[in-house]
C-alpha atoms as an extended CHARMM CRD file, in Angstrom:
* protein
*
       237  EXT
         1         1  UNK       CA            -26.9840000000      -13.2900000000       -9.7920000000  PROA      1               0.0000000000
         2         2  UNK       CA            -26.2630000000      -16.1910000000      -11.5930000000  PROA      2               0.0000000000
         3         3  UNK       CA            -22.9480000000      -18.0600000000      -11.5870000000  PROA      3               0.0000000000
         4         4  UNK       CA            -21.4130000000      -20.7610000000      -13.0280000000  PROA      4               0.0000000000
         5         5  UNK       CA            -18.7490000000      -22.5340000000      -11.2600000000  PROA      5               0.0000000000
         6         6  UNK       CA            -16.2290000000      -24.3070000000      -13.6860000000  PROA      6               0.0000000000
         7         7  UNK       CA            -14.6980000000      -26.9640000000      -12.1530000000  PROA      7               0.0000000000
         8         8  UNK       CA            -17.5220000000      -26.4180000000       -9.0610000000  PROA      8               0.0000000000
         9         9  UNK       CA            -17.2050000000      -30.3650000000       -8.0170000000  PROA      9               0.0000000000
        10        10  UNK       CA            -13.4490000000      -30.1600000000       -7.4970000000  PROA      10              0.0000000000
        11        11  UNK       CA            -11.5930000000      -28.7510000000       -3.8820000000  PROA      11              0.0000000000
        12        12  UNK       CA            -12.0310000000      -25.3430000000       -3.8210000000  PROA      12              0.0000000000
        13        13  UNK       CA            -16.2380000000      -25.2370000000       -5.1620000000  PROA      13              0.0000000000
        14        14  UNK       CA            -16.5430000000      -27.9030000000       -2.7060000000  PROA      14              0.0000000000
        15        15  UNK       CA            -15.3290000000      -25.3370000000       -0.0890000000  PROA      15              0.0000000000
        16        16  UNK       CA            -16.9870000000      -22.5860000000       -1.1780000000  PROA      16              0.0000000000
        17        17  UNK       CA            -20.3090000000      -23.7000000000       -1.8370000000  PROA      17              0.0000000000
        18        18  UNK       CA            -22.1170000000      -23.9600000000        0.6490000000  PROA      18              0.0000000000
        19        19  UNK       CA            -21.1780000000      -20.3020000000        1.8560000000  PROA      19              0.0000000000
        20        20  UNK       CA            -21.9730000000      -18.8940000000       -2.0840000000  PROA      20              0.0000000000
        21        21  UNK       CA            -25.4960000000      -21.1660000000       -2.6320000000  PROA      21              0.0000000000
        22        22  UNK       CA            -27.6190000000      -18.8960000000       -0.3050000000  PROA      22              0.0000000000
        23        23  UNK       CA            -26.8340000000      -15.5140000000       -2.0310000000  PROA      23              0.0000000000
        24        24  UNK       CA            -26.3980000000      -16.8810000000       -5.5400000000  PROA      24              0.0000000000
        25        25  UNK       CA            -28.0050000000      -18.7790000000       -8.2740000000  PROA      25              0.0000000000
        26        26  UNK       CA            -25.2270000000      -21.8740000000       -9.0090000000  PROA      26              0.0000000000
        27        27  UNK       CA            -24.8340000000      -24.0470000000      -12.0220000000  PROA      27              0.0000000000
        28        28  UNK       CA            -21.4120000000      -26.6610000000      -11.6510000000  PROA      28              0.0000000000
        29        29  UNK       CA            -19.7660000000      -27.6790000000      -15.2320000000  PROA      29              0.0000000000
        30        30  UNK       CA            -17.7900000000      -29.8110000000      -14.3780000000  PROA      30              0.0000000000
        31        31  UNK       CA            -16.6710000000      -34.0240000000      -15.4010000000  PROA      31              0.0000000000
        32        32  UNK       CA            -17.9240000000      -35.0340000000      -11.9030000000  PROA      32              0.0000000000
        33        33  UNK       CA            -21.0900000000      -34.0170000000      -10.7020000000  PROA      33              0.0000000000
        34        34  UNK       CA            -21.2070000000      -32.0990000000       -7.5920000000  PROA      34              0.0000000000
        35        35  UNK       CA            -21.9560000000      -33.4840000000       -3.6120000000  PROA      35              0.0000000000
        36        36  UNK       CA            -25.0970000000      -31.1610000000       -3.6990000000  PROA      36              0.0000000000
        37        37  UNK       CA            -27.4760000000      -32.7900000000       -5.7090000000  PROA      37              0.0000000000
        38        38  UNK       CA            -29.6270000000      -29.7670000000       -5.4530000000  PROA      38              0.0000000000
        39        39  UNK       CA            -27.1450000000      -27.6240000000       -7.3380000000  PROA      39              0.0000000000
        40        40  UNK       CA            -28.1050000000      -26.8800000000      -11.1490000000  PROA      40              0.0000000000
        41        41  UNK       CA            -25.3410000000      -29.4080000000      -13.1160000000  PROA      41              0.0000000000
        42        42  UNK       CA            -24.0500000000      -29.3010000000      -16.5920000000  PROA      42              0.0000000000
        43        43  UNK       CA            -21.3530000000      -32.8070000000      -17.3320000000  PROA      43              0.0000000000
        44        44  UNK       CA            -18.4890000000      -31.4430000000      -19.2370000000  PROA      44              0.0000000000
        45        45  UNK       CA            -15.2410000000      -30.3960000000      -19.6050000000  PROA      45              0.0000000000
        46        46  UNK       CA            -13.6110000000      -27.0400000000      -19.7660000000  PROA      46              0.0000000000
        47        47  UNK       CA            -11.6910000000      -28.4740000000      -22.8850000000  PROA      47              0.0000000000
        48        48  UNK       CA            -15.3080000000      -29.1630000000      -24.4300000000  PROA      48              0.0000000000
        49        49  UNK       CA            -16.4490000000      -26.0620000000      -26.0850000000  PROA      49              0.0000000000
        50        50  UNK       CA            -19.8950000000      -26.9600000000      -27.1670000000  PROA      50              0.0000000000
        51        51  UNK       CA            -20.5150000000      -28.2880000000      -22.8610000000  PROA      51              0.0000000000
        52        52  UNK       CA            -19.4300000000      -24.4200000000      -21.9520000000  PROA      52              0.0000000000
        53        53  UNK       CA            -21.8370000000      -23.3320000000      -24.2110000000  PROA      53              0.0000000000
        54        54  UNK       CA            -24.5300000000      -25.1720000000      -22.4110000000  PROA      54              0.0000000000
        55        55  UNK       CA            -23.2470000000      -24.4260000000      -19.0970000000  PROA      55              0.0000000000
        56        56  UNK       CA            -23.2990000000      -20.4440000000      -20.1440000000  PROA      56              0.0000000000
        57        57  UNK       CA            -26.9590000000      -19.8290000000      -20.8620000000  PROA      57              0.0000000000
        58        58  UNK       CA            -28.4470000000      -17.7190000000      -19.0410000000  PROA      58              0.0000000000
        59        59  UNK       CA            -25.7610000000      -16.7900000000      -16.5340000000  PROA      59              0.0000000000
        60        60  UNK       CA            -24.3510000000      -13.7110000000      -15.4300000000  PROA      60              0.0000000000
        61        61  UNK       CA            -21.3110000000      -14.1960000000      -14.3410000000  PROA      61              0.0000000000
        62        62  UNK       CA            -18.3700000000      -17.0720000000      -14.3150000000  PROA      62              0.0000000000
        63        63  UNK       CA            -15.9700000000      -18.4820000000      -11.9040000000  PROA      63              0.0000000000
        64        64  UNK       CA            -12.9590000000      -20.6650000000      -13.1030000000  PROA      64              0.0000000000
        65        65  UNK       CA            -11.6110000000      -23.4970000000      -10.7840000000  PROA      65              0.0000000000
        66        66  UNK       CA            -10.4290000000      -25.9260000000      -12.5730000000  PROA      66              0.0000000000
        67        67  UNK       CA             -7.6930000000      -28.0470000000      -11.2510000000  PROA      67              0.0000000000
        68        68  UNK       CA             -6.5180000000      -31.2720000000      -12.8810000000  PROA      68              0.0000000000
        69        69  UNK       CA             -7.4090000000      -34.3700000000      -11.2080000000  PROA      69              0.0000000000
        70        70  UNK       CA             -5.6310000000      -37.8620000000      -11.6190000000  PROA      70              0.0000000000
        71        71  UNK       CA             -8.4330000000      -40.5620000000      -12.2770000000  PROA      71              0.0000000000
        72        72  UNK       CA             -7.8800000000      -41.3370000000       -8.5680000000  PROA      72              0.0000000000
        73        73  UNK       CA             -8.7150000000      -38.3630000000       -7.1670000000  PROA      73              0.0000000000
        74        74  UNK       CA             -5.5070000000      -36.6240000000       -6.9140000000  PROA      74              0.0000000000
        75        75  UNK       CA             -4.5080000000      -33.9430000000       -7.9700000000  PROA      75              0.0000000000
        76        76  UNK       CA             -1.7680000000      -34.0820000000      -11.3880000000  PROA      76              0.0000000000
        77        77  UNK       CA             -0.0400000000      -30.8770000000       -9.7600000000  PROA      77              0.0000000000
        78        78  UNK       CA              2.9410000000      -31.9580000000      -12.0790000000  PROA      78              0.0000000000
        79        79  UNK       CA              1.2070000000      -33.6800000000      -15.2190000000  PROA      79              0.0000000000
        80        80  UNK       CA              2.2630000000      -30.4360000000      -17.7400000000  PROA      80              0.0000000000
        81        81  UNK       CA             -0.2050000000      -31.0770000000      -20.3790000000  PROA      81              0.0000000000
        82        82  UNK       CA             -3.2360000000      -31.1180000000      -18.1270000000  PROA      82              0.0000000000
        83        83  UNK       CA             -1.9760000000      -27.9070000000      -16.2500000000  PROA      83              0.0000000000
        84        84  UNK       CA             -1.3490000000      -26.1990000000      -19.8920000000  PROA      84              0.0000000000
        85        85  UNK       CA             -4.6330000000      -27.4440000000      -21.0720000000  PROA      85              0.0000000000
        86        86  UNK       CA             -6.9300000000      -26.8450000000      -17.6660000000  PROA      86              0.0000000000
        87        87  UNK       CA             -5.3390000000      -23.4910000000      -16.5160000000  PROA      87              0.0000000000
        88        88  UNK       CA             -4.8070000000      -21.7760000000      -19.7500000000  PROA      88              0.0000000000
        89        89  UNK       CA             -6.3980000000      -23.6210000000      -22.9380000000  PROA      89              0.0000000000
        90        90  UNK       CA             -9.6480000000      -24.5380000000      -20.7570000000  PROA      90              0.0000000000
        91        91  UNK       CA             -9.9090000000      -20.8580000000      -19.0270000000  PROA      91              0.0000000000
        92        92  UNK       CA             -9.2170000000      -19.2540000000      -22.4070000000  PROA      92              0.0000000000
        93        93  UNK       CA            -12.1510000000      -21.3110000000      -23.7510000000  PROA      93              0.0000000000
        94        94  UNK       CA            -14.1260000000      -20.3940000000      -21.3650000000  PROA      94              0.0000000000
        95        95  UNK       CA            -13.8280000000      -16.6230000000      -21.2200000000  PROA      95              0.0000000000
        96        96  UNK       CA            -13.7840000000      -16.1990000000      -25.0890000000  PROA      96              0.0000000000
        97        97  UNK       CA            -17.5740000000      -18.4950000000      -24.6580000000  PROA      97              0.0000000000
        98        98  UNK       CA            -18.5180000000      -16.1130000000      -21.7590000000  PROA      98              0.0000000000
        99        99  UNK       CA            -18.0010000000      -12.9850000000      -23.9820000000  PROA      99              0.0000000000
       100       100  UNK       CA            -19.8640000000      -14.5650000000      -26.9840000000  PROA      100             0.0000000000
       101       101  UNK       CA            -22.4830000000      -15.2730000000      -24.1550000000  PROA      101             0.0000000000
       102       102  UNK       CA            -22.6340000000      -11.4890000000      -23.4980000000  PROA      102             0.0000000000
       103       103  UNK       CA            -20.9350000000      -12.0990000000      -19.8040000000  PROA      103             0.0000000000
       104       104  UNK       CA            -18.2600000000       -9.6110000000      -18.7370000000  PROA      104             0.0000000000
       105       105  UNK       CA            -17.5900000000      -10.6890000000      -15.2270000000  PROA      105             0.0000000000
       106       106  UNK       CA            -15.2210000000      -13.2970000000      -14.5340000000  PROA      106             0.0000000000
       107       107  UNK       CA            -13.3930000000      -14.5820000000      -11.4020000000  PROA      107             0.0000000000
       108       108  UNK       CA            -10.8080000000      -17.0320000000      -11.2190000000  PROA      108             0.0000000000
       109       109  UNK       CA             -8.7510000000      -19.2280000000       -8.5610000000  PROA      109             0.0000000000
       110       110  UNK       CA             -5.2330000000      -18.6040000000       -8.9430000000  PROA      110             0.0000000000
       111       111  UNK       CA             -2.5850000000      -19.3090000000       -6.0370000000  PROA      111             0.0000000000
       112       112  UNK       CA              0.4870000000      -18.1780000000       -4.1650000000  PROA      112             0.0000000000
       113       113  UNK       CA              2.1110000000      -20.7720000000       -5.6020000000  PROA      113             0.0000000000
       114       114  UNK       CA              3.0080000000      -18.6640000000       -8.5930000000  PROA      114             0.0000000000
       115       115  UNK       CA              5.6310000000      -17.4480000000       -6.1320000000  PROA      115             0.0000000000
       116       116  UNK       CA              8.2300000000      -20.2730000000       -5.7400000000  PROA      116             0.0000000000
       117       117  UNK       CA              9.7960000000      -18.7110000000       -2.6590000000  PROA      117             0.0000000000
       118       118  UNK       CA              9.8070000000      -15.1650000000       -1.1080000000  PROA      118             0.0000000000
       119       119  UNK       CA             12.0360000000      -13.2920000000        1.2130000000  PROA      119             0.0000000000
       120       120  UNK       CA             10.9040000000      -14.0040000000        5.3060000000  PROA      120             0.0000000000
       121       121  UNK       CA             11.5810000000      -10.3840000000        5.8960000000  PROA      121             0.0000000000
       122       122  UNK       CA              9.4240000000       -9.1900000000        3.2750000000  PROA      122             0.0000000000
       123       123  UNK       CA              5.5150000000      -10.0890000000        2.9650000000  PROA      123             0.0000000000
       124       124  UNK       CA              4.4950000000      -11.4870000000       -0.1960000000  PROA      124             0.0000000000
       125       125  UNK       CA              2.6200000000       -9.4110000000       -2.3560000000  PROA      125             0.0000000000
       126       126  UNK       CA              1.2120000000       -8.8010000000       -6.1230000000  PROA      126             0.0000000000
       127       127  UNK       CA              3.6800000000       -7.1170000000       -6.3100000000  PROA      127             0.0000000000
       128       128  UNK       CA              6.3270000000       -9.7920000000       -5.9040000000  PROA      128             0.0000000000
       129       129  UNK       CA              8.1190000000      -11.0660000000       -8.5560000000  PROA      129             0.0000000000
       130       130  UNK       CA              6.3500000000      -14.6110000000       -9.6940000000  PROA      130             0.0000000000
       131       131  UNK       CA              9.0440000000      -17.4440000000       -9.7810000000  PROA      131             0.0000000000
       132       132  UNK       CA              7.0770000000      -20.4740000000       -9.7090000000  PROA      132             0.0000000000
       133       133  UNK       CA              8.8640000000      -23.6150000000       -8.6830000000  PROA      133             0.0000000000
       134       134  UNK       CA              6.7370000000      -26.4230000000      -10.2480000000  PROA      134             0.0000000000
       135       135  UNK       CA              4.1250000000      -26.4040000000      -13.7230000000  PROA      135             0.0000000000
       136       136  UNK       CA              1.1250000000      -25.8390000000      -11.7240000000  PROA      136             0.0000000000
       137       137  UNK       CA              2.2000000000      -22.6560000000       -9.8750000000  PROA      137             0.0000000000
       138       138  UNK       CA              3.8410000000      -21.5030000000      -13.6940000000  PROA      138             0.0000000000
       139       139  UNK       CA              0.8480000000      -22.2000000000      -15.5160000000  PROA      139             0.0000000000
       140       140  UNK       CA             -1.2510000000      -19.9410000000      -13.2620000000  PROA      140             0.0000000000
       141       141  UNK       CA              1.2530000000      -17.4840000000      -13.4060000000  PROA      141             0.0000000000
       142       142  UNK       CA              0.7580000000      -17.6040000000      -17.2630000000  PROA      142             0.0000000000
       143       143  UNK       CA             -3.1820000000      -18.1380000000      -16.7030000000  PROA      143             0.0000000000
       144       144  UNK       CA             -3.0600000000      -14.6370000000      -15.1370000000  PROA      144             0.0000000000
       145       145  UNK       CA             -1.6110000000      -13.1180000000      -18.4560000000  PROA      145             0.0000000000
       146       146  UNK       CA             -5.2380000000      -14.8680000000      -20.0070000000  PROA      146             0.0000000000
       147       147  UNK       CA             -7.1930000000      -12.5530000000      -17.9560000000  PROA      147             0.0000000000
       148       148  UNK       CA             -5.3240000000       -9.5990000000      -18.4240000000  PROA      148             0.0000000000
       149       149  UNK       CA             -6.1080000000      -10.0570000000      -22.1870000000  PROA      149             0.0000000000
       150       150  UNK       CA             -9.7590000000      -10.5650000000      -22.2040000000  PROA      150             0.0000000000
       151       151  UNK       CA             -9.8550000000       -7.3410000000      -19.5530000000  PROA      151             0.0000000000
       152       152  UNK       CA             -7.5770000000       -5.4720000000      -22.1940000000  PROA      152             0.0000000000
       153       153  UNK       CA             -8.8200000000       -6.6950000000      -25.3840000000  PROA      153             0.0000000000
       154       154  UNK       CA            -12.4830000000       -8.0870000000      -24.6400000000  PROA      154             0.0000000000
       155       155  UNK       CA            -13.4300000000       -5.1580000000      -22.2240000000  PROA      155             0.0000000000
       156       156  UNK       CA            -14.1810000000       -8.0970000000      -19.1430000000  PROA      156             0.0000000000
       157       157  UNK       CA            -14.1100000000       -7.3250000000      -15.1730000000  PROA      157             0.0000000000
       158       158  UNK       CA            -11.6930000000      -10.1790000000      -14.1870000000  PROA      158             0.0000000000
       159       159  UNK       CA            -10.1530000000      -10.9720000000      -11.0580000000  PROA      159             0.0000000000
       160       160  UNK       CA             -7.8360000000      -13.8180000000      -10.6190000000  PROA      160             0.0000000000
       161       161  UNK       CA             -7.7380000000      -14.1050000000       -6.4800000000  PROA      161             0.0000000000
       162       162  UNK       CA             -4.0310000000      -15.4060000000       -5.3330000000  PROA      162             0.0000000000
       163       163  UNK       CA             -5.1580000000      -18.2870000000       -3.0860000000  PROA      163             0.0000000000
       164       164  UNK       CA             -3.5220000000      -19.3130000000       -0.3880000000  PROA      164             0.0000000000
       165       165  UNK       CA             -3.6090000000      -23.2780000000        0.9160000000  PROA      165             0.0000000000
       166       166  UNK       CA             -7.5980000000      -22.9530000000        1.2530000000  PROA      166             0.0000000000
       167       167  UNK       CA             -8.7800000000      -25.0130000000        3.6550000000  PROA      167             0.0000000000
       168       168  UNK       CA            -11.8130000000      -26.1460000000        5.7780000000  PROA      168             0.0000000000
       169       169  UNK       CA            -12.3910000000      -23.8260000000        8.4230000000  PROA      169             0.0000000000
       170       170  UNK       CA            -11.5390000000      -27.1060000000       11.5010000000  PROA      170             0.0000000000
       171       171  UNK       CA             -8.4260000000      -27.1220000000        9.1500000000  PROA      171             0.0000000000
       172       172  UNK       CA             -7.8220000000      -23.3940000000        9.8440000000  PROA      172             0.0000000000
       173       173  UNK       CA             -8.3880000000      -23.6610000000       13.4960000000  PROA      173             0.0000000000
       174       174  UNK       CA             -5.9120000000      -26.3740000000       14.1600000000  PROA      174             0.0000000000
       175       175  UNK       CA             -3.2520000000      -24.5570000000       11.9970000000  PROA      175             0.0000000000
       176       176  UNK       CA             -3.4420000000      -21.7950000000       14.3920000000  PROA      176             0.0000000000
       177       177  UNK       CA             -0.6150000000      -21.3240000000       16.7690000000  PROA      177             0.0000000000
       178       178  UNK       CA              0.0170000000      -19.2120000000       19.2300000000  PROA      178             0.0000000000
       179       179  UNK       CA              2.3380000000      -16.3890000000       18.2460000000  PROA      179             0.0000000000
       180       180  UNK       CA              2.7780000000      -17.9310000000       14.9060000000  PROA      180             0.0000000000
       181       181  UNK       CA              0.7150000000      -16.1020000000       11.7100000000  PROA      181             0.0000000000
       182       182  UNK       CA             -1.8760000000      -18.7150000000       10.2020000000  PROA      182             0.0000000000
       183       183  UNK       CA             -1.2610000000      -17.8250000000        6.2430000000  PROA      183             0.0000000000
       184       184  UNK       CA             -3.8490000000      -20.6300000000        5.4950000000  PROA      184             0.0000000000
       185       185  UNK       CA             -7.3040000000      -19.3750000000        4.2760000000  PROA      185             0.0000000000
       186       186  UNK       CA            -10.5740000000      -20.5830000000        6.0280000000  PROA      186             0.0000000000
       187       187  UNK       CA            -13.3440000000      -21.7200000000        3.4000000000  PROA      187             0.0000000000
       188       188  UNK       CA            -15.5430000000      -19.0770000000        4.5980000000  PROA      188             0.0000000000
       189       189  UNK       CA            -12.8970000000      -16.3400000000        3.5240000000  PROA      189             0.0000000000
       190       190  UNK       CA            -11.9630000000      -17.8870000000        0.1870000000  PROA      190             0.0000000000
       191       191  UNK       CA            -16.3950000000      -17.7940000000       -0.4090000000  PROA      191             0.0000000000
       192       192  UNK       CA            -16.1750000000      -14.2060000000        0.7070000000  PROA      192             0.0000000000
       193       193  UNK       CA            -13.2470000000      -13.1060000000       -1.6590000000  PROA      193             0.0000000000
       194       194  UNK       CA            -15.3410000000      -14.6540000000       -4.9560000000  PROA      194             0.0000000000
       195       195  UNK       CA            -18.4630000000      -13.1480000000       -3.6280000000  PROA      195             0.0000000000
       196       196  UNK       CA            -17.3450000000       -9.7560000000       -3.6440000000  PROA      196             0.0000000000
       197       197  UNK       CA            -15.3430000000       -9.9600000000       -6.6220000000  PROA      197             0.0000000000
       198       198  UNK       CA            -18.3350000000      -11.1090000000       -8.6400000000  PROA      198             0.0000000000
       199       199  UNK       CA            -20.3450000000       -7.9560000000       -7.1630000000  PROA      199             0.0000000000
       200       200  UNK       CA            -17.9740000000       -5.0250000000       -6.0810000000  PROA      200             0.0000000000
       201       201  UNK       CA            -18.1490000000       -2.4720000000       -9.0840000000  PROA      201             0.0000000000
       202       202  UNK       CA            -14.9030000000       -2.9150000000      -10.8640000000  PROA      202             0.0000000000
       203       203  UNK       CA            -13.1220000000       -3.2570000000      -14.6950000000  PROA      203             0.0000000000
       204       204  UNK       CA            -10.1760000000       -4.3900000000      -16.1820000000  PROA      204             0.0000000000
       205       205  UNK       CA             -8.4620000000       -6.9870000000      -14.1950000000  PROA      205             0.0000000000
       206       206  UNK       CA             -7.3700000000       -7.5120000000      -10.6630000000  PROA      206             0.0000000000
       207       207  UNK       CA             -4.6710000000       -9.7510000000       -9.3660000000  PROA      207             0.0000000000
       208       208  UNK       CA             -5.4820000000       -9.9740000000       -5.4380000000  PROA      208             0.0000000000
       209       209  UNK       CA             -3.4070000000      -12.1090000000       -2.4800000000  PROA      209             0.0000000000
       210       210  UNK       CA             -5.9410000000      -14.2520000000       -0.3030000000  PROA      210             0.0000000000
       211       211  UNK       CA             -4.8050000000      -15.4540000000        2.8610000000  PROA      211             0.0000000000
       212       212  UNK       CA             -5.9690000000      -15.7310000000        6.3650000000  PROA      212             0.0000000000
       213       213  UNK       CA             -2.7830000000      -13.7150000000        7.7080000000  PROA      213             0.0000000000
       214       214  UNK       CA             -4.2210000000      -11.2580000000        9.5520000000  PROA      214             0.0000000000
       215       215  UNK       CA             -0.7900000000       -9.0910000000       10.6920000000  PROA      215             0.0000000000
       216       216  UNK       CA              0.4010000000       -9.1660000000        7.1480000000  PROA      216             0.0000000000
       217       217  UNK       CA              3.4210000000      -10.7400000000        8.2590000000  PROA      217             0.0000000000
       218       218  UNK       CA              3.5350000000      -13.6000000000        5.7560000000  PROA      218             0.0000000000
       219       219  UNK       CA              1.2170000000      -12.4330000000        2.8030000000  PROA      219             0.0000000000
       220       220  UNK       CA              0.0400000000       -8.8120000000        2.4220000000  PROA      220             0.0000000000
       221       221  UNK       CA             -3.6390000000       -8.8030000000        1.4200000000  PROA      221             0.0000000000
       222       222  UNK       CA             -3.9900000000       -4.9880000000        1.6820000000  PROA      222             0.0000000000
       223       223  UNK       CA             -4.8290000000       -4.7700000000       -2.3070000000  PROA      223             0.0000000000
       224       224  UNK       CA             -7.7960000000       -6.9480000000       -1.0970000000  PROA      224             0.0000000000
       225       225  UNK       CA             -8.9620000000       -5.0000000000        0.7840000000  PROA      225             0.0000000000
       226       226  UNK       CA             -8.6900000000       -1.7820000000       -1.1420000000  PROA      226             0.0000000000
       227       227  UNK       CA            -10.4940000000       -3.3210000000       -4.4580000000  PROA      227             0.0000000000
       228       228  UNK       CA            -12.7030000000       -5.5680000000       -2.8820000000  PROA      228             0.0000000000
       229       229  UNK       CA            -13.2550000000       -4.3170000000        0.6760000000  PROA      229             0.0000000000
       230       230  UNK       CA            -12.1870000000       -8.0160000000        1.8610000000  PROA      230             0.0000000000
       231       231  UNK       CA            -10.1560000000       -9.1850000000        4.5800000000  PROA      231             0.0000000000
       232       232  UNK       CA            -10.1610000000      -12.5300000000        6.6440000000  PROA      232             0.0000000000
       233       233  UNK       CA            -12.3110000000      -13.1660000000        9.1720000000  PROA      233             0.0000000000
       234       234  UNK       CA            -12.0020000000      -16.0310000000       10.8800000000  PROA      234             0.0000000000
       235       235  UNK       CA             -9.8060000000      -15.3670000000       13.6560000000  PROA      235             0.0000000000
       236       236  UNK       CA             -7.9100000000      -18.0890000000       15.9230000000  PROA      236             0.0000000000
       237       237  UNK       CA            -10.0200000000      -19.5000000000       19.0080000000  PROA      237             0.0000000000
């Protein structure tokens, strides 16, 4: 299958990457190019419709994850017109290019930050009430509603995974303590979750929570694993 990452130089592609490049065929679009220099590259811009054009030829399938970066680096979690244009202008962009393109399978990196807070003696779910605290987690809330129009309207397979604080998997490990749930998810369980939602049969759209909470206790992933057939693997050492 081939796949084009959007936003594939930024935190999370550089995560995933090396766990997707074996079992797919990836192109980055993407401002920056990407640390693999053997990776099929297209420079541009979600924002830059004729670059998504490009970047769309010949692919099969599409995975947003796109987050605004500061010219240093960081990330403009706050900066409201670059979360309004990345997570929703840009994705909408990009999925109305993907249909013209004759591509009906989309994923995209949303987060558990779309929740602002969540009652301790209740798991977060999809299910729970979104009540995002800052622009970035309410802009992927919103972003959601995107997908659940081009799965309504335009007939795609979307699914927007909930991530969790994705992290390296040495990151993982030394989050781990004993007794206490590790809600953080490993880089090889984040790769996992977009693999199998760009090939489990599905339609319409999904909204699934990612973490690496195995119990349950913190985030309940058991939609995951009923669509998709995923749960994390990585376990503490």
């Amino acid at each position: 299958m081939k796949v084009l990452l959007v936003g594939g130089s930024g935190y999370v592609g550089n995560l995933v990457i090396p766990h997707l490049k074996s079992a797919f065929k990836l192109r980055i679009l993407d401002p920056a190019p990407p640390k693999d220099a053997s990776l099929d590259y297209v420079s541009g811009s979600a924002l830059d419709p004729a670059a998504i054009r490009r970047a769309l030829e010949g692919m099969d399938a599409v995975v947003y994850m796109v987050i605004g970066r500061n010219p240093d680096g960081s990330y403009a979690m706050s900066d409201i017109a670059l979360n309004y244009d990345l997570n929703l202008k840009g994705l909408h962009q990009v999925l109305h290019a993907a249909i013209e393109a004759g591509i009906t399978r989309a994923v995209t990196t949303s987060t558990m930050s779309v929740h602002g807070r969540w009652p301790k003696e209740v798991a977060a779910s999809e299910d729970t009430p979104c009540d995002a605290r800052d622009v970035y987690g309410f802009t992927k809330g919103l972003a959601e509603q995107v997908c659940g129009y081009f799965a309504r309207v335009r007939g795609m397979a979307v699914v927007a995974l909930r991530l969790n604080m994705p992290v390296p998997l040495d990151e993982w490990h030394k989050a781990c303590r004993p007794g206490r749930p590790n809600s953080y998810t490993a880089a090889p369980d984040v790769a996992s979750a977009i693999a199998l939602s760009l090939t489990v049969p599905l339609s319409g759209l999904h909204i699934l929570s990612i973490a690496g909470d195995h119990e349950g206790k913190l985030i309940n992933c058991a939609r995951a694993k009923q669509v998709l057939g995923w749960e994390p693997k990585e376990r503490e050492k």
